[in-house]
N, C-alpha and C positions, 0 to 999 in steps of 0.2 A: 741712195745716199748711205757712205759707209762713214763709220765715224765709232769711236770708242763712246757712247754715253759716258758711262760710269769715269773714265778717267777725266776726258773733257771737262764735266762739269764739275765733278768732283775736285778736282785741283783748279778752282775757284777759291776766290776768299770769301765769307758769308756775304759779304754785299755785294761782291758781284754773282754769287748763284742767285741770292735773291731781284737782283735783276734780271737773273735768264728769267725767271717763272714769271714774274711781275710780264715782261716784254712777251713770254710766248702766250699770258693768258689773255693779254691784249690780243694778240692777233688769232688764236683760235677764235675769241667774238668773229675777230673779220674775216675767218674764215665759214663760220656761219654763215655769214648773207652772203658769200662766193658759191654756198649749197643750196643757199634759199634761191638762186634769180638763175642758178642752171638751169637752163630748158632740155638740155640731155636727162635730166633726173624725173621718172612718175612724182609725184605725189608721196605715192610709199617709200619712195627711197630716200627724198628730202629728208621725212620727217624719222629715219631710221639713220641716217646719217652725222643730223643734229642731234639725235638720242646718243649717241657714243662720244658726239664731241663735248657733251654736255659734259658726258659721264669723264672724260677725259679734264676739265675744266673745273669740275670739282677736285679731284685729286692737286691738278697747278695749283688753285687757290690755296688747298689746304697745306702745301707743300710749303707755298711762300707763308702763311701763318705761322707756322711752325717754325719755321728760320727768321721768321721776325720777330718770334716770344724764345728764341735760341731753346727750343724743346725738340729739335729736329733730331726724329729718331727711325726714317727710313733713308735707308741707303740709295743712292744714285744709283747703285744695279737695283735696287727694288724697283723703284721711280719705275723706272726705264722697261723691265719686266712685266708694268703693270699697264704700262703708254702701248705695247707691241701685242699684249691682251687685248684692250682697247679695240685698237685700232685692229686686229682680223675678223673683231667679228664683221663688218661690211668690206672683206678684199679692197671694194672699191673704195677705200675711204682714207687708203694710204697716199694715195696720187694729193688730195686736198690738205691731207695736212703735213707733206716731205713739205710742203713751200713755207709755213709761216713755224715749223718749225730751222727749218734750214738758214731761212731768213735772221731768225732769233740767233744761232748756234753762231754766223758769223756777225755779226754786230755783237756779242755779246765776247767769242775769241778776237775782234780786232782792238777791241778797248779795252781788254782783261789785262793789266800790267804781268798779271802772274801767268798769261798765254802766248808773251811774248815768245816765248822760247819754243812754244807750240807753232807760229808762226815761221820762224828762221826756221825747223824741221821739212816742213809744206817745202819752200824752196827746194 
């Protein structure tokens, strides 16, 4: 999945970034039990899995905090720097979360009025 972070989400208006995070911390949970009920996965990997999505899960929440007490003082390239950290420590932990972040990234550019123009580009 290629895609600008930083400007994507960035050229949001605060209520709609604050619904990217809000929608993508929903579905990291559901990406949770997508780790928990693999049967490709030991044991150790599950729970080394959900260890980073956790850690990925507290940053969203904190992210949406912050933009909803308008005290938002990390940058959408930080954000995003800190999601790509995240996620190498298990290689394999990229494949689980490209979908309910992806998932997020278009529901959140198809109903953004200010992504309209990001949309006519795609074409």
């Amino acid at each position: 999945m290629k895609f600008e972070f930083s400007k994507l989400i960035g050229d949001l208006s605060d209520d709609e970034r604050l619904r990217f995070y809000e929608i993508l911390a929903h579905n990291l949970t559901v990406s949770v039990r997508g780790i928990w009920s693999d049967d490709q996965l030991s044991d150790h990997e599950r729970v080394e899995h959900m260890k980073w999505v956790n850690e990925i899960m507290h940053r969203v929440v904190m992210k949406s905090a912050k933009l909803r007490m308008k005290q938002d003082d990390y940058s959408e390239g930080d954000f995003w720097e800190g999601i790509k950290h995240w996620v190498a420590h298990p290689q394999t932990l990229v494949a689980p979360l490209s979908g309910p972040l992806k998932q997020v990234i278009q529901v959140v550019a198809r109903d953004a009025p200010s992504n309209k123009r990001l949309e006519r580009t795609r074409r």
